[in-house]
PDB file of N, CA, C and O in Angstrom:
ATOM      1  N   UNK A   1    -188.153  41.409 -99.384  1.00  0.00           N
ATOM      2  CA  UNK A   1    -187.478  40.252 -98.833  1.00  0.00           C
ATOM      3  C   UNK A   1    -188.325  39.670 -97.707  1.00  0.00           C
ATOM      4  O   UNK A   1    -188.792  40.468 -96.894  1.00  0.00           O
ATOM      5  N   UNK A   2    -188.622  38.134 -97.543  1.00  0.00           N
ATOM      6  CA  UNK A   2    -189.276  37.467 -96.950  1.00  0.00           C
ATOM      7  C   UNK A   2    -188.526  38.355 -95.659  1.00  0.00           C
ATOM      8  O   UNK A   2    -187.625  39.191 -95.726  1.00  0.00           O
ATOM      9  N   UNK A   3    -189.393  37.739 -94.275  1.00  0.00           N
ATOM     10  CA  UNK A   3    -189.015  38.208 -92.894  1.00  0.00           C
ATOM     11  C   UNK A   3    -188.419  36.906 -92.642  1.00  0.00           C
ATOM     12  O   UNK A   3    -188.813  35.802 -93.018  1.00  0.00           O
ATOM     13  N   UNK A   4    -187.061  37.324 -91.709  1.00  0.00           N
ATOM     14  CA  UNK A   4    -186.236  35.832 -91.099  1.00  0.00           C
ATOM     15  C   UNK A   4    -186.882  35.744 -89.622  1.00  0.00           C
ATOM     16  O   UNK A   4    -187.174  36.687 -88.886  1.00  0.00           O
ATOM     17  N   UNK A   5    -187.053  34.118 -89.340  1.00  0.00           N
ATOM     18  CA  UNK A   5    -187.373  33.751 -88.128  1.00  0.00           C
ATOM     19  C   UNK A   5    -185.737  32.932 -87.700  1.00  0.00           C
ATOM     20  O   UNK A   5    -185.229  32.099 -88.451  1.00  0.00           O
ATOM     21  N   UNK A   6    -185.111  33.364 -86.398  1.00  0.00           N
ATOM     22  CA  UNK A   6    -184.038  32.609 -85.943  1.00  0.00           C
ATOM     23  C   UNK A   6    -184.447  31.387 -85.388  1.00  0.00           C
ATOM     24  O   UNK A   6    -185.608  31.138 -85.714  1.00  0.00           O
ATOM     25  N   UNK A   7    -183.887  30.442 -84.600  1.00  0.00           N
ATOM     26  CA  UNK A   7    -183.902  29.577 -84.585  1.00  0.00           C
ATOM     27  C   UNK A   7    -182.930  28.423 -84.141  1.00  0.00           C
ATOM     28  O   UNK A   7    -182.023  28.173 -84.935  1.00  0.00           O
ATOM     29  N   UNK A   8    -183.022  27.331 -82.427  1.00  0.00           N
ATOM     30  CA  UNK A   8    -181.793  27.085 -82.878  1.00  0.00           C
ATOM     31  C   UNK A   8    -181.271  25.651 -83.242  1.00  0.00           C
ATOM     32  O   UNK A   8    -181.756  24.750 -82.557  1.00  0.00           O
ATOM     33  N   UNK A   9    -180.479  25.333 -84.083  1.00  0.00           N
ATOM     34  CA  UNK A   9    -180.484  24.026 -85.430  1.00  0.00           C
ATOM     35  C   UNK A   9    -179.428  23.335 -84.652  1.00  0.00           C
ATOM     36  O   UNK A   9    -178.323  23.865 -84.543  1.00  0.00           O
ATOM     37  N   UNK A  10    -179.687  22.194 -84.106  1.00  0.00           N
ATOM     38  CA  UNK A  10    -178.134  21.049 -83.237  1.00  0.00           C
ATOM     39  C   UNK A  10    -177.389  20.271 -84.929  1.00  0.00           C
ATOM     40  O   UNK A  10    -177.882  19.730 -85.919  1.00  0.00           O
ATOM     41  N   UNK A  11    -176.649  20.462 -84.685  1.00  0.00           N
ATOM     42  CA  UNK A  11    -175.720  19.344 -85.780  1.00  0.00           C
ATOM     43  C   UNK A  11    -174.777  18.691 -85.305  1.00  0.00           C
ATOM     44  O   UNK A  11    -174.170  19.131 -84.329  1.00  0.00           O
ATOM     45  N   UNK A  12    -174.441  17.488 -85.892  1.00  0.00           N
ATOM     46  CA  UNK A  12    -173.234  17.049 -85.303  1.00  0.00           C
ATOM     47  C   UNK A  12    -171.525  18.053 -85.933  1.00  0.00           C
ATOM     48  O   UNK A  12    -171.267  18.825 -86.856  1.00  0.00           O
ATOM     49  N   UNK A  13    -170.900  17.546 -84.996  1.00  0.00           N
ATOM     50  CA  UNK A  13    -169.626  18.710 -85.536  1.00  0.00           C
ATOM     51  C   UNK A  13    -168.634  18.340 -86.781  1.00  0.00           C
ATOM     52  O   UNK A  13    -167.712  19.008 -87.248  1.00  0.00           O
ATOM     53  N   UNK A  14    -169.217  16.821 -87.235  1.00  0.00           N
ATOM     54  CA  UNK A  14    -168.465  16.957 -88.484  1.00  0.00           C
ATOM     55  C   UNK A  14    -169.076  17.086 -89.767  1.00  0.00           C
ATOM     56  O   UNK A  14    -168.428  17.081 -90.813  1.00  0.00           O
ATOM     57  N   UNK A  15    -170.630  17.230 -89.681  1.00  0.00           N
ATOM     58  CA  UNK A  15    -171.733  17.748 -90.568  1.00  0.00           C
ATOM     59  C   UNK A  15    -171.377  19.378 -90.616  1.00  0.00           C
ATOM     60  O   UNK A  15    -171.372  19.914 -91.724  1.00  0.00           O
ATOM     61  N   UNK A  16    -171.044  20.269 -89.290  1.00  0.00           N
ATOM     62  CA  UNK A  16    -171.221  21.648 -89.454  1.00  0.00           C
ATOM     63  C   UNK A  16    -169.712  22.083 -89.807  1.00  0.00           C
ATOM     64  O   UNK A  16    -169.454  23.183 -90.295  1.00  0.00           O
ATOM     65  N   UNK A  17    -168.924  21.294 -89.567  1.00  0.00           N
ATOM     66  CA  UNK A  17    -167.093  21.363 -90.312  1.00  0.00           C
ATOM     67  C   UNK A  17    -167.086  21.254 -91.869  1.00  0.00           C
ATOM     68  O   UNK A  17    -166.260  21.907 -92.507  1.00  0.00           O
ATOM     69  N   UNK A  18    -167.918  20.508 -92.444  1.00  0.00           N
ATOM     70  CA  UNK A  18    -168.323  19.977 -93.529  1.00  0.00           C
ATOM     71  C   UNK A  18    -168.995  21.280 -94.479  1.00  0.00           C
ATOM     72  O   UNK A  18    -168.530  21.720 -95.531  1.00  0.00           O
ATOM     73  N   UNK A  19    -170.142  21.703 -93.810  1.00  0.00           N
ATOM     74  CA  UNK A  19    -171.108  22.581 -94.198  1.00  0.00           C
ATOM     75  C   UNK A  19    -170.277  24.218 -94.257  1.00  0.00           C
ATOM     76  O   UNK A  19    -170.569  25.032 -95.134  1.00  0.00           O
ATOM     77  N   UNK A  20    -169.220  24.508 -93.174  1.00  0.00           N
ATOM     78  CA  UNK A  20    -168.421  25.482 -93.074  1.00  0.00           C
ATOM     79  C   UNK A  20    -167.453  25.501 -94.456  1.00  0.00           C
ATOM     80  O   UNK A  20    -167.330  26.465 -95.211  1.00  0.00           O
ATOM     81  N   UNK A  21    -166.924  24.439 -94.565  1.00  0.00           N
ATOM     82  CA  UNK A  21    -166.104  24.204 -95.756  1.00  0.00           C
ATOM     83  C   UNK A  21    -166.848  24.503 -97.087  1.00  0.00           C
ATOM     84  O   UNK A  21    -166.546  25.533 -97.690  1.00  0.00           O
ATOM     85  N   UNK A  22    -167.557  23.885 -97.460  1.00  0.00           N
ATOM     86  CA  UNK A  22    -168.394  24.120 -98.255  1.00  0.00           C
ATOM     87  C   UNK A  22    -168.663  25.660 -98.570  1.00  0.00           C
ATOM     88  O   UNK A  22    -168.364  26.240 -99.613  1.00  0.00           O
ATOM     89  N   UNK A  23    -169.032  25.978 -97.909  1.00  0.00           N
ATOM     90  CA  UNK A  23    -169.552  27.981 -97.503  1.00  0.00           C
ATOM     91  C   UNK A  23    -168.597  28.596 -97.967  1.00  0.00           C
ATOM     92  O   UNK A  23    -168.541  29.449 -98.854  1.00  0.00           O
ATOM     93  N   UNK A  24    -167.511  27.940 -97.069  1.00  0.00           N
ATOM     94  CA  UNK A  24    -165.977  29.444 -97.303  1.00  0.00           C
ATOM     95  C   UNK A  24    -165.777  28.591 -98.985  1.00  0.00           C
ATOM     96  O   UNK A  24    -165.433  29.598 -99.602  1.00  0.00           O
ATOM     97  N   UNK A  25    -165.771  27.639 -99.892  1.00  0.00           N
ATOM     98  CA  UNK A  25    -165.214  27.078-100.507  1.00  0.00           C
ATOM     99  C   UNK A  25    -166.419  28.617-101.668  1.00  0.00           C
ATOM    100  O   UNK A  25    -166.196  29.633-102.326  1.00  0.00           O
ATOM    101  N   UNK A  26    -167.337  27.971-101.331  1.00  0.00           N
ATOM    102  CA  UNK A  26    -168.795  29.234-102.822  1.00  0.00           C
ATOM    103  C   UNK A  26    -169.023  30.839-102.135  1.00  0.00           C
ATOM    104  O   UNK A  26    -169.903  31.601-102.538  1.00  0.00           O
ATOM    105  N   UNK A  27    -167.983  31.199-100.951  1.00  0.00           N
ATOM    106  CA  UNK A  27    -167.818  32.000-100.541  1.00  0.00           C
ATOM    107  C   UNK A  27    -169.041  32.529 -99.339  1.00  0.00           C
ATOM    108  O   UNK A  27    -169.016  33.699 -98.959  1.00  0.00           O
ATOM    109  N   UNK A  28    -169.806  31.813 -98.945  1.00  0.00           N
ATOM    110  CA  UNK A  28    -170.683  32.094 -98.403  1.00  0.00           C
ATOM    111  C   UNK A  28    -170.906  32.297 -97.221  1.00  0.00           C
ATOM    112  O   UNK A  28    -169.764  32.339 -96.765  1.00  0.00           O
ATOM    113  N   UNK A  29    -171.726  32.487 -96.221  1.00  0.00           N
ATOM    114  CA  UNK A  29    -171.805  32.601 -94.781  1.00  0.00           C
ATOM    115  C   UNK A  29    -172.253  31.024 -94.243  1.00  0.00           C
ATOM    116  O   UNK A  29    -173.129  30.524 -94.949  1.00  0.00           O
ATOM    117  N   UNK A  30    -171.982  30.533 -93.584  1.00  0.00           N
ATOM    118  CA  UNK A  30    -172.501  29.005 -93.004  1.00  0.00           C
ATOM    119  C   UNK A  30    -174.178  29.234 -93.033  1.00  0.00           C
ATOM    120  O   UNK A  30    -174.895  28.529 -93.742  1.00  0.00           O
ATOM    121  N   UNK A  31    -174.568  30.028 -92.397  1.00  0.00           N
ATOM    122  CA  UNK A  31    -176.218  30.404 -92.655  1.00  0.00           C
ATOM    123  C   UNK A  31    -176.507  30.213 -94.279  1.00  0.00           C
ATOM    124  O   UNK A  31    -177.243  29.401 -94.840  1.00  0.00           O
ATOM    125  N   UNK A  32    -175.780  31.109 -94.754  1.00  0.00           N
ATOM    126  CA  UNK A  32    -176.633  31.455 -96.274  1.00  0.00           C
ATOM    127  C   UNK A  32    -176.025  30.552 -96.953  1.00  0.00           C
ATOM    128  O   UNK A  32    -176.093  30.789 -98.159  1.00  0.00           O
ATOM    129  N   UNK A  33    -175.330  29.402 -96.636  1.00  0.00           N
ATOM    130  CA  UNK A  33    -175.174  27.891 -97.143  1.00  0.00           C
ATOM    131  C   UNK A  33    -175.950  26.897 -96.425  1.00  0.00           C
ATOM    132  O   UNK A  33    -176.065  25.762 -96.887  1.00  0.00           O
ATOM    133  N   UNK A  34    -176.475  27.230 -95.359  1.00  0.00           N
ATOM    134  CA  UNK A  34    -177.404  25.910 -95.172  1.00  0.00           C
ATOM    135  C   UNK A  34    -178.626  26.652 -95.639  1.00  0.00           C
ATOM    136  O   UNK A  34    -179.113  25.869 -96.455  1.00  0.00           O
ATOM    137  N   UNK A  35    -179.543  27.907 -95.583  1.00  0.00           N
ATOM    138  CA  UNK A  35    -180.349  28.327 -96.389  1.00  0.00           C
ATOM    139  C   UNK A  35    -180.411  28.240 -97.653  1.00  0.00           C
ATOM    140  O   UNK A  35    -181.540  28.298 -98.141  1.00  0.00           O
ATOM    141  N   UNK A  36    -179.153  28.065 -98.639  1.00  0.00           N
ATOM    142  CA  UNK A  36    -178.842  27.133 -99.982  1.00  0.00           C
ATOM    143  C   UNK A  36    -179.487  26.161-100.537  1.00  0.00           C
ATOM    144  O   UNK A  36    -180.226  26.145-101.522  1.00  0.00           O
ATOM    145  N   UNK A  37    -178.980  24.951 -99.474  1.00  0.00           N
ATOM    146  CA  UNK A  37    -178.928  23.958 -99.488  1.00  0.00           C
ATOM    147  C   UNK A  37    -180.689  23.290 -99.498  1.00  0.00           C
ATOM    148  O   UNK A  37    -181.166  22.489-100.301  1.00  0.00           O
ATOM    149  N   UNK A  38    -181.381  23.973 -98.282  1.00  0.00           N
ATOM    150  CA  UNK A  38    -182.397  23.862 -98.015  1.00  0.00           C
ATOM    151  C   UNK A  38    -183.230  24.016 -99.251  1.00  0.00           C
ATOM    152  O   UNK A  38    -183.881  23.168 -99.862  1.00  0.00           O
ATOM    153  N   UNK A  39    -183.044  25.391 -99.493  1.00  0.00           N
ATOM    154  CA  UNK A  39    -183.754  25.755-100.886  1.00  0.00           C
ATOM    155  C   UNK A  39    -183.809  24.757-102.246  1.00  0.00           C
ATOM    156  O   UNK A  39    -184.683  24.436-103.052  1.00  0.00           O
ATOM    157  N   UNK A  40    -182.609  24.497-102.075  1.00  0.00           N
ATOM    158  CA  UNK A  40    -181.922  23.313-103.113  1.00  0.00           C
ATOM    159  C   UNK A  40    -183.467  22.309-103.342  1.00  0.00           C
ATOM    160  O   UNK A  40    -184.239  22.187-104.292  1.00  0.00           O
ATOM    161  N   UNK A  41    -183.420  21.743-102.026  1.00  0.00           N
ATOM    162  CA  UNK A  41    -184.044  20.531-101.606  1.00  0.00           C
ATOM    163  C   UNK A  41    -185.468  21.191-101.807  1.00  0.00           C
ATOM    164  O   UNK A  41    -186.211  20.550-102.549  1.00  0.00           O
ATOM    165  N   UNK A  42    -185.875  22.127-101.382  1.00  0.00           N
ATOM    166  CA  UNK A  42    -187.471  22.487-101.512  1.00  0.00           C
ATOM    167  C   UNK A  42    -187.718  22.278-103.128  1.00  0.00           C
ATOM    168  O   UNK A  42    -188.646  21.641-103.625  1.00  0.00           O
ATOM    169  N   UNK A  43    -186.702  22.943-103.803  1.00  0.00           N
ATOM    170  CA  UNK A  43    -187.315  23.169-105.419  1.00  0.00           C
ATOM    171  C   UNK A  43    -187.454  21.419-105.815  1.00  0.00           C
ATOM    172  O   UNK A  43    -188.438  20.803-106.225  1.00  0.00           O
ATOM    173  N   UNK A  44    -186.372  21.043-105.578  1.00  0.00           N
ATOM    174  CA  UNK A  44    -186.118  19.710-105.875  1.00  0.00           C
ATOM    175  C   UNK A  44    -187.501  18.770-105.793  1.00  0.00           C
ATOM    176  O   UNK A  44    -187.854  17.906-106.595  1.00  0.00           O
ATOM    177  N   UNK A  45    -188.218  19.243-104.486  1.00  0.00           N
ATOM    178  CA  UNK A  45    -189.709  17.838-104.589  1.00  0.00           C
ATOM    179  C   UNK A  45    -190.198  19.708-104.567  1.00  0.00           C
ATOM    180  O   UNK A  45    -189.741  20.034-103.471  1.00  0.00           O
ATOM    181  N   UNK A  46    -190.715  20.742-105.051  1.00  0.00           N
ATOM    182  CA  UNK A  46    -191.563  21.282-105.764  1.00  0.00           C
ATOM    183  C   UNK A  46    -192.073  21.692-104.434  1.00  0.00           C
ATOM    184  O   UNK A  46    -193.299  21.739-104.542  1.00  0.00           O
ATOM    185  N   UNK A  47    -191.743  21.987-103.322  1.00  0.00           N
ATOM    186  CA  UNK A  47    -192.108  22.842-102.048  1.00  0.00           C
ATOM    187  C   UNK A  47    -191.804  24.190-101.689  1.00  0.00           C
ATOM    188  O   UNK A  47    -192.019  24.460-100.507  1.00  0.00           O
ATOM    189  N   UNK A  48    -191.371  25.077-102.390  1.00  0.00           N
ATOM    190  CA  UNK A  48    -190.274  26.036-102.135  1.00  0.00           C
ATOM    191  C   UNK A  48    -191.423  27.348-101.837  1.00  0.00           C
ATOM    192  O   UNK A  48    -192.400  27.559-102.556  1.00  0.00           O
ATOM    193  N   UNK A  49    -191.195  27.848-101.079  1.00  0.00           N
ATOM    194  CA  UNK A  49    -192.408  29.167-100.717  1.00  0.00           C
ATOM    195  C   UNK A  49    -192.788  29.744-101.639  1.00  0.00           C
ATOM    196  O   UNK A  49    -192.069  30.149-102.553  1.00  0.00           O
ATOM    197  N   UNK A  50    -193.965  29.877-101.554  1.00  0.00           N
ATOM    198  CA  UNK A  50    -194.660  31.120-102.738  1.00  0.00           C
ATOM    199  C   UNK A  50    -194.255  32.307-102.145  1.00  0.00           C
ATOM    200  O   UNK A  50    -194.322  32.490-100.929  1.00  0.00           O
ATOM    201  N   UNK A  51    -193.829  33.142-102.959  1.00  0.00           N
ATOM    202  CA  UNK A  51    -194.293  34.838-102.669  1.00  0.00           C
ATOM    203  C   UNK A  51    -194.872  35.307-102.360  1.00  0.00           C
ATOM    204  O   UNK A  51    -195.564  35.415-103.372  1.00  0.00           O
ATOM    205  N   UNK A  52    -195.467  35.970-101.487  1.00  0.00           N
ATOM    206  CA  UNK A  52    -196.568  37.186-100.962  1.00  0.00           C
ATOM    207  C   UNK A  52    -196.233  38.205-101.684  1.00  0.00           C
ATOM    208  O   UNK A  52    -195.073  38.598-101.811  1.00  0.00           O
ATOM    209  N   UNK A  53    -197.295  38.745-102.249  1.00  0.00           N
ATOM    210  CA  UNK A  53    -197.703  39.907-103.242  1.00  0.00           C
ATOM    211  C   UNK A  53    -198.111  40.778-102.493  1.00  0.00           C
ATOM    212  O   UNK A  53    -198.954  40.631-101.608  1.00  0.00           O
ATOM    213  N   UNK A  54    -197.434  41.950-102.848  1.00  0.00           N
ATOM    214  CA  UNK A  54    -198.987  43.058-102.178  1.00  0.00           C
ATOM    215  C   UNK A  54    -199.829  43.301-101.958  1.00  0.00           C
ATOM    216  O   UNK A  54    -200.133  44.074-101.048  1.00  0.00           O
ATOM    217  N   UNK A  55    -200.905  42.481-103.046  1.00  0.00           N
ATOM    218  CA  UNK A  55    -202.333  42.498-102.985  1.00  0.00           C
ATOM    219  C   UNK A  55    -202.298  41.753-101.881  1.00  0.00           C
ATOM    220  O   UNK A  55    -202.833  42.586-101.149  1.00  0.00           O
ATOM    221  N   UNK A  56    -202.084  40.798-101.139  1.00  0.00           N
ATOM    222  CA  UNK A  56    -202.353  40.761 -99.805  1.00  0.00           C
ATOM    223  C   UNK A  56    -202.007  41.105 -98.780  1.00  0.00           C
ATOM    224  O   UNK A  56    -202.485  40.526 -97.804  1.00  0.00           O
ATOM    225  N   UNK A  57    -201.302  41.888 -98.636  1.00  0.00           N
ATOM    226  CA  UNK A  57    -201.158  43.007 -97.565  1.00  0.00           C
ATOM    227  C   UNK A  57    -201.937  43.821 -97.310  1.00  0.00           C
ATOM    228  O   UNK A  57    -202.569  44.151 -98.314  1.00  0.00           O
ATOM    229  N   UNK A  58    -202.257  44.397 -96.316  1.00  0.00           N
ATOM    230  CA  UNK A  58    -203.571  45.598 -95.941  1.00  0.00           C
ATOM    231  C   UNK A  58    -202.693  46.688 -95.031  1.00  0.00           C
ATOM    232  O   UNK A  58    -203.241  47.689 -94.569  1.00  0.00           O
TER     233      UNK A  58
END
């Protein structure tokens, strides 16, 4: 599993009321619905992180 960097994200409060709903609605944590979402959007225009393999690790 990739390593998490925290971080801290301002929203307005009826974007993060919105985003909460959403979460509890696909059962999720508000984090691991805006990490979703994000992902969503990376695959979408073809940005989404490559994997690190072992072979590059030392």
């Amino acid at each position: 599993m990739a390593k998490k960097k925290a971080f801290a994200l301002r929203l307005n409060e009826d974007m993060l009321k919105a985003i909460e709903k959403w979460a509890a609605d696909e059962f999720r944590s508000t984090n691991g619905q805006i990490e979703w979402m994000l992902m969503q959007k990376l695959k979408a225009h073809k940005r989404e992180p490559k994997n690190k393999t072992d072979t590059n690790k030392k």
